[in-house]
C-alpha positions as CSV (number, residue, x, y, z in Angstrom):
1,X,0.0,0.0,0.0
2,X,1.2,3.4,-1.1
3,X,1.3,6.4,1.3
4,X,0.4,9.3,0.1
5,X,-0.3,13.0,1.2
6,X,-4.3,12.6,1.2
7,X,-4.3,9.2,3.1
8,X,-2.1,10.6,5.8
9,X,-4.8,13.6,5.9
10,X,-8.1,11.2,6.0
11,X,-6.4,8.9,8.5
12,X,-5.4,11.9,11.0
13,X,-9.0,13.0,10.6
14,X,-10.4,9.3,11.4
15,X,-8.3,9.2,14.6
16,X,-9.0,12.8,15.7
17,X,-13.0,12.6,14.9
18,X,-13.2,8.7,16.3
19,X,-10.8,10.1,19.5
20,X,-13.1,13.1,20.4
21,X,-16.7,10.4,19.8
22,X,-14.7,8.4,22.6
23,X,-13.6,11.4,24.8
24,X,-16.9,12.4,24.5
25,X,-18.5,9.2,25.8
26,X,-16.0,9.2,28.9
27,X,-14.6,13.3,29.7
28,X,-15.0,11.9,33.5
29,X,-12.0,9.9,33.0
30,X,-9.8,12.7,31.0
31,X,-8.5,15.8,33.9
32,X,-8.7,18.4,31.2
33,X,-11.9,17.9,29.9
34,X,-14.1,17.0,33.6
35,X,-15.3,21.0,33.5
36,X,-15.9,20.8,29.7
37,X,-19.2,18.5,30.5
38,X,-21.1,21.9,31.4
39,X,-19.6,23.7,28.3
40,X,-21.3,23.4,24.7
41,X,-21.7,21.0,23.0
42,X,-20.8,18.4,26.0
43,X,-23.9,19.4,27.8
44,X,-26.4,17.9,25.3
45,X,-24.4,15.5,23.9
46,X,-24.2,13.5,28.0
47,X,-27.9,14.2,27.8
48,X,-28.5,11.5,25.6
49,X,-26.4,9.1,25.4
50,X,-28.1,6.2,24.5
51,X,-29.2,8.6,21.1
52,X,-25.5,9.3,20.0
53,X,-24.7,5.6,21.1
54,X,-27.3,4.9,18.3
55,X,-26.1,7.4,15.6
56,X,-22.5,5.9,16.8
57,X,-23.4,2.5,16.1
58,X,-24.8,3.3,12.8
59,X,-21.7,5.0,11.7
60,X,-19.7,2.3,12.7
61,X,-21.4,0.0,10.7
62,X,-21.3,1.8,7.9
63,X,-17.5,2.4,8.0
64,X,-16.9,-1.1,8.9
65,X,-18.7,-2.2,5.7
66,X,-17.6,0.7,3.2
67,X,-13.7,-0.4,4.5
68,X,-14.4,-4.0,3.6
69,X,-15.9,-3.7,0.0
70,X,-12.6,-1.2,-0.6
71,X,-10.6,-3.6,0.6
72,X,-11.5,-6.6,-1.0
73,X,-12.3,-4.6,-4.8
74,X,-8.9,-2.3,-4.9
75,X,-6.8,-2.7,-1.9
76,X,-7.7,0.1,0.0
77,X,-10.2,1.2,3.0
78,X,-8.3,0.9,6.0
79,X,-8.6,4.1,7.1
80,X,-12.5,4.1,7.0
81,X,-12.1,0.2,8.8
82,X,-10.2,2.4,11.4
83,X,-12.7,4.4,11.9
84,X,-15.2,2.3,12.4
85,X,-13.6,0.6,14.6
86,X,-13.1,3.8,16.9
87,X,-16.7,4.4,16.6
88,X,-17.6,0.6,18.1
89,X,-15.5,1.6,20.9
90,X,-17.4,5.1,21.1
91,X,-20.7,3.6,21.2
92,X,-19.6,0.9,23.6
93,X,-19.0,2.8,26.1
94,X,-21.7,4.7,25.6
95,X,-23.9,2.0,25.8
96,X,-21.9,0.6,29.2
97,X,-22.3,4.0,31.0
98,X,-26.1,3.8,30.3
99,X,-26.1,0.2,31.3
100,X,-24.2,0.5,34.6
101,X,-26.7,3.4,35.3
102,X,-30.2,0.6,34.6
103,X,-32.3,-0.4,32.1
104,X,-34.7,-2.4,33.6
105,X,-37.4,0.4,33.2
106,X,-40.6,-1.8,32.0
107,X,-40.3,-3.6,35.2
108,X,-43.5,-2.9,37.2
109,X,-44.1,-2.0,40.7
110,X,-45.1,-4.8,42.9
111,X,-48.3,-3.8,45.0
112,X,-47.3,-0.8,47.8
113,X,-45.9,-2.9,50.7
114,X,-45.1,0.4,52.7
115,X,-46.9,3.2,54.1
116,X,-50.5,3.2,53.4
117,X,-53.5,3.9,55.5
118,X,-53.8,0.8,57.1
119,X,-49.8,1.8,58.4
120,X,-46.7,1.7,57.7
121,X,-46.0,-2.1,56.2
122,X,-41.8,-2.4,55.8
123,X,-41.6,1.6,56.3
124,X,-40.9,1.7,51.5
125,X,-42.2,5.1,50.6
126,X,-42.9,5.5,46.8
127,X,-42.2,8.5,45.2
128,X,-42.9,10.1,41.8
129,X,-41.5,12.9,39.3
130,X,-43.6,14.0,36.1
131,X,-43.2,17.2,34.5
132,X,-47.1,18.1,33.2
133,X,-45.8,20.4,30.9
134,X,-48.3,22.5,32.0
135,X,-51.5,20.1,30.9
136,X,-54.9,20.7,32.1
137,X,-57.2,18.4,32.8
138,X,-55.1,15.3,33.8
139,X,-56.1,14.7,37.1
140,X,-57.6,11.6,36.2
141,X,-54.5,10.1,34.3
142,X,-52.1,11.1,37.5
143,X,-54.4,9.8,40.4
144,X,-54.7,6.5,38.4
145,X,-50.8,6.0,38.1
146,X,-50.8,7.3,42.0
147,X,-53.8,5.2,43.0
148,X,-52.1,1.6,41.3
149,X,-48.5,2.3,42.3
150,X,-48.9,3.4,45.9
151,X,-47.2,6.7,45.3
152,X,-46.9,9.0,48.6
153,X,-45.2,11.4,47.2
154,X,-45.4,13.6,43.7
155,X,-43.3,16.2,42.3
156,X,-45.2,18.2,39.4
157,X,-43.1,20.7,37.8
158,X,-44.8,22.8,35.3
159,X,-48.0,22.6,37.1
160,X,-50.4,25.4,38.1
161,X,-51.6,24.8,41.6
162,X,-55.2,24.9,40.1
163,X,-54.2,21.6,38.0
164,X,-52.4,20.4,41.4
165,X,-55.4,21.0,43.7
166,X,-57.3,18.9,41.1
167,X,-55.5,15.9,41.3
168,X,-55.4,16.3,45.1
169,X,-59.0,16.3,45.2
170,X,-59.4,13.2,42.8
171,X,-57.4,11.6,44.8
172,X,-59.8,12.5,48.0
173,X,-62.3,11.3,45.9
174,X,-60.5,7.7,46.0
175,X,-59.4,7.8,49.7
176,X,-55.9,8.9,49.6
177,X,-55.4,12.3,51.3
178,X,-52.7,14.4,50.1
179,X,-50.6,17.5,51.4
180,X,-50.9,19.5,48.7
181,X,-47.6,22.7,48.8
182,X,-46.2,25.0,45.9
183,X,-44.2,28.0,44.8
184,X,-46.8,30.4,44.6
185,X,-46.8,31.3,41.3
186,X,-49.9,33.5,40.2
187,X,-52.4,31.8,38.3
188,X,-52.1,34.6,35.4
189,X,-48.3,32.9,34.9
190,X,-47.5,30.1,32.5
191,X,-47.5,26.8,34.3
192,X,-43.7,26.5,33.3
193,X,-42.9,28.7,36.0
194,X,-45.1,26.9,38.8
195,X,-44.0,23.8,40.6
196,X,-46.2,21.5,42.9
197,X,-45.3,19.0,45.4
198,X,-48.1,16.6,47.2
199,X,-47.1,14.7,50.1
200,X,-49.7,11.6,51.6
201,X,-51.2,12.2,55.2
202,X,-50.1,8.7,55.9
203,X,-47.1,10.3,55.8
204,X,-48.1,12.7,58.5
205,X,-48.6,16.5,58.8
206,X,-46.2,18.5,57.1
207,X,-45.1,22.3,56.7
208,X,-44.3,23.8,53.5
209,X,-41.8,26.4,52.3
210,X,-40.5,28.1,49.0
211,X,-37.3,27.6,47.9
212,X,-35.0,28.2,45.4
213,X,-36.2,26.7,42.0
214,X,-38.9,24.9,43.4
215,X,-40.6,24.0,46.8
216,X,-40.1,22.3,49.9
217,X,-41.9,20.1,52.3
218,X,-41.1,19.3,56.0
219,X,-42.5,17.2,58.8
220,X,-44.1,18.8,61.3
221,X,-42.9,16.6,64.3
222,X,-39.2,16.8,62.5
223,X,-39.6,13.1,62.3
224,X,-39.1,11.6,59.2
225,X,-37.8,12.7,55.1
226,X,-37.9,16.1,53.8
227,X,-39.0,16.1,50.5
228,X,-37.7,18.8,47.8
229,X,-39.5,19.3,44.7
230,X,-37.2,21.0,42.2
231,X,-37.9,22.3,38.3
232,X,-34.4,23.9,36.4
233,X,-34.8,25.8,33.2
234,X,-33.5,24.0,30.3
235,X,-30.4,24.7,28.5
236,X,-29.8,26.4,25.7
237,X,-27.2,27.7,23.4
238,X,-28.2,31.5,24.6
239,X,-28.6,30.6,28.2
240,X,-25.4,28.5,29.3
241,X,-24.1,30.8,32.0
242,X,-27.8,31.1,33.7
243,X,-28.0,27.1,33.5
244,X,-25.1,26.5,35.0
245,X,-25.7,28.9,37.7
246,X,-29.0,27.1,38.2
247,X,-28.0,23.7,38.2
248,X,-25.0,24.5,40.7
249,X,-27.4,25.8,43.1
250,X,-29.4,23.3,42.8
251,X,-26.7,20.4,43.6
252,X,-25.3,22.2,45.9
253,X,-27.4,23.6,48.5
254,X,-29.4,20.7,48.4
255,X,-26.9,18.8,50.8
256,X,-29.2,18.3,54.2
257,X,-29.4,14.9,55.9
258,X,-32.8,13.4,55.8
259,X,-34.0,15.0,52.3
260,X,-35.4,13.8,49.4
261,X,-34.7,16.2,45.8
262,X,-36.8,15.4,43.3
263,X,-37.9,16.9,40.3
264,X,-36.9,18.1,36.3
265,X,-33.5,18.6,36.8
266,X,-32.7,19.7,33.3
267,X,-29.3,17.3,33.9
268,X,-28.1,14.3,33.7
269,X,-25.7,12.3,36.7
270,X,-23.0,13.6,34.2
271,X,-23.8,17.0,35.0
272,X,-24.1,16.9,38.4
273,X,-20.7,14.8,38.9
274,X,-19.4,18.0,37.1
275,X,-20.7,20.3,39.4
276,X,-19.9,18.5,42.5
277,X,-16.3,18.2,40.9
278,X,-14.0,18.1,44.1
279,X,-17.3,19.2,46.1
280,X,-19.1,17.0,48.7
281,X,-21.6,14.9,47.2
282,X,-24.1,13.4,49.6
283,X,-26.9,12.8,47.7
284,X,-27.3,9.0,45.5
285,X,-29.5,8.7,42.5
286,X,-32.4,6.6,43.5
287,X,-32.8,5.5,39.9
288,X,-29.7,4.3,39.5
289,X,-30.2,2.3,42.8
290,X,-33.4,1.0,41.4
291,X,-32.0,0.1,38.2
292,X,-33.9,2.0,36.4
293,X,-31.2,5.6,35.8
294,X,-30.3,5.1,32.2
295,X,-34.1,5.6,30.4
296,X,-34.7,8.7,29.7
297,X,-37.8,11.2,30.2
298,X,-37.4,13.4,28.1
299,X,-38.5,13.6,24.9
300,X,-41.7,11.4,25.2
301,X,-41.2,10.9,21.3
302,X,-38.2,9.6,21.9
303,X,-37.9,5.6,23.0
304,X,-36.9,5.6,27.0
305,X,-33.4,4.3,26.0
306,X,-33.0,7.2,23.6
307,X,-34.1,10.2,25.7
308,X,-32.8,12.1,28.3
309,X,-33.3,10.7,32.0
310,X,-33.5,14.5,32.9
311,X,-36.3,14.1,35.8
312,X,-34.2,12.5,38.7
313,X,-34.7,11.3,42.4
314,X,-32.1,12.3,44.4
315,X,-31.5,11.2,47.9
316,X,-29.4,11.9,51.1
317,X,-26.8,8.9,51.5
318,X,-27.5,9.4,55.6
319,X,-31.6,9.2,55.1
320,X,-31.3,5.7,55.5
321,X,-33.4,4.3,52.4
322,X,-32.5,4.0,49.1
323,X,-34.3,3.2,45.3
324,X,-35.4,-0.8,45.5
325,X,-37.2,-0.4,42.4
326,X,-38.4,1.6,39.7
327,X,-39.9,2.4,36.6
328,X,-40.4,5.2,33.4
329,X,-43.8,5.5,32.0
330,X,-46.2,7.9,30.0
331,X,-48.8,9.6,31.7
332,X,-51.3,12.3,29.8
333,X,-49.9,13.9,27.0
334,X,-47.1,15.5,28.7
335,X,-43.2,15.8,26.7
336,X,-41.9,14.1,29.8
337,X,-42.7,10.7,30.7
338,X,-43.3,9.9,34.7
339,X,-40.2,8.5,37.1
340,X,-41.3,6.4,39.8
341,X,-38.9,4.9,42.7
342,X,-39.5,2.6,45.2
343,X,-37.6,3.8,48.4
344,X,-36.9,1.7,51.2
345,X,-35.6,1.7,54.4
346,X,-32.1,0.3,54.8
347,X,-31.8,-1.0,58.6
């Protein structure tokens, strides 16, 4: 095989395009690029990973099979066989980062053996995220998923309270009582900016407060899990600095024993281990616990193991439960699909 100028060219591009799809999958591991996850394009490209996996896959196969006929009609096409290979290895570990995180999100919730009205069973508390993206009329569809699943707890960003106090009031309709506590925001504002959080009476009383980016909810008798419900504005290529502002407030002021964060996050584990970079991190993704932290939530178009997994359940490593089981599912017509974790107590 001759060596010429141009193959020298296309084979230094193969390497550096094939070495950035695998930095890419894995800036974690790589000093100089663990701040670059919160820069562009990193931020969206972590977002979805099983996506670029996809789009990896299919470029690797279409590499590995262009390099082949070259080869075996003139000789040639080890450059684009090179490339392909670096793309397998992009994809992989793509496809291992999701798979370490859980995939098991069809599996379905076993009926409610914790806290209920007839007490407290093994002390497991279910808890669910959906972002209503500001729907009306979907009280029916959430009390049903709430009703079957034994949920106590429900984080509804993008909700007006209105569309909040109607689900609370199905709900008393089907003899679970909830808590209902939000951010205030006036009912002449889009939903987007209005968060809700309902918390089960089985749990007992509890007092609410406003807090940053979303709302809180605590027990009365200081007994028991705080639960946080939080909504982020997305990111986008205008609005960086303010998302990463939001996001690092978010991560990090959320650090008090005994809580429970759980809500649109606008960002991935990634993003957060970016954040937290060299900062205490005392929070544990429940979904990754429960198996259940690499389907995504965002898009609903999208097919779980393509989309985001954007709406997290974050919880204190001292609260002394964690994520047993889990699953992502559509409910209404919302662009988010619903996150529910099982938690349970761990002694």
């Amino acid at each position: 095989m001759r060596i010429t100028p141009m193959r020298v060219v296309w084979c230094v591009l193969a390497l550096l395009v094939g070495a950035c799809a695998i930095a890419a999958a894995r800036p974690d591991v790589i000093p100089a690029l663990r701040a670059q996850v919160l820069e562009f394009p990193w931020v969206f490209i972590l977002s979805f990973r099983g996506a670029v996996a996809a789009v990896e896959g299919v470029v690797a196969l279409f590499f590995l099979i262009f390099g082949l006929i070259r080869y075996l009609v003139m000789n040639r096409g080890r450059v684009a066989a090179l490339f392909g290979i670096l793309m397998v290895i992009a994809a992989a570990l793509n496809v291992g980062v999701v798979a370490s995180r859980g995939m098991s999100y069809t599996s379905s919730m076993a009926s409610d053996p914790g806290v209920t009205p007839r007490g407290r069973g093994d002390g497991s508390i279910t808890v669910m995220e959906y972002n209503t993206y500001g729907k009306q009329g979907i009280a029916r569809q959430v009390s049903d998923v709430v009703e079957k699943s034994g949920v106590d707890v429900v984080s509804l960003p993008e909700t007006s309270t209105a569309t909040a106090k109607s689900i609370v009031q199905d709900l008393a309709a089907r003899g679970a009582d909830f808590q209902l506590f939000d951010t205030g925001t006036s009912q002449w504002t889009a939903p987007y900016n209005s968060t809700a959080l309902l918390v089960s009476t089985d749990l007992g009383t509890y007092v609410g407060a406003r807090v940053e980016h979303g709302v809180q909810a605590r027990p009365q008798s200081g007994t028991g899990l705080t639960f946080v419900a939080v909504h982020v504005k997305r990111p986008e290529a205008g609005n960086l600095a303010q998302w990463r502002h939001d996001v690092t407030q978010v991560y990090r002021s959320q650090q008090q024993k005994n809580t429970v964060v759980l809500g649109d996050f606008n960002s991935t584990v990634d993003h957060q281990d970016a954040v937290l970079l060299g900062a205490a991190n005392s929070y544990a993704d429940a979904a990754v616990q429960a198996g259940v932290g690499g389907a995504g939530t965002w898009p609903a178009a999208l097919h779980p193991l393509l989309a985001a997994p954007i709406d997290r359940v974050l919880i204190h490593q001292g609260a002394g439960y964690r994520g047993v089981t889990g699953r992502v599912q559509d409910v209404g017509s919302s662009d988010h699909r619903a996150l529910l974790i099982r938690l349970s107590p761990t002694v």
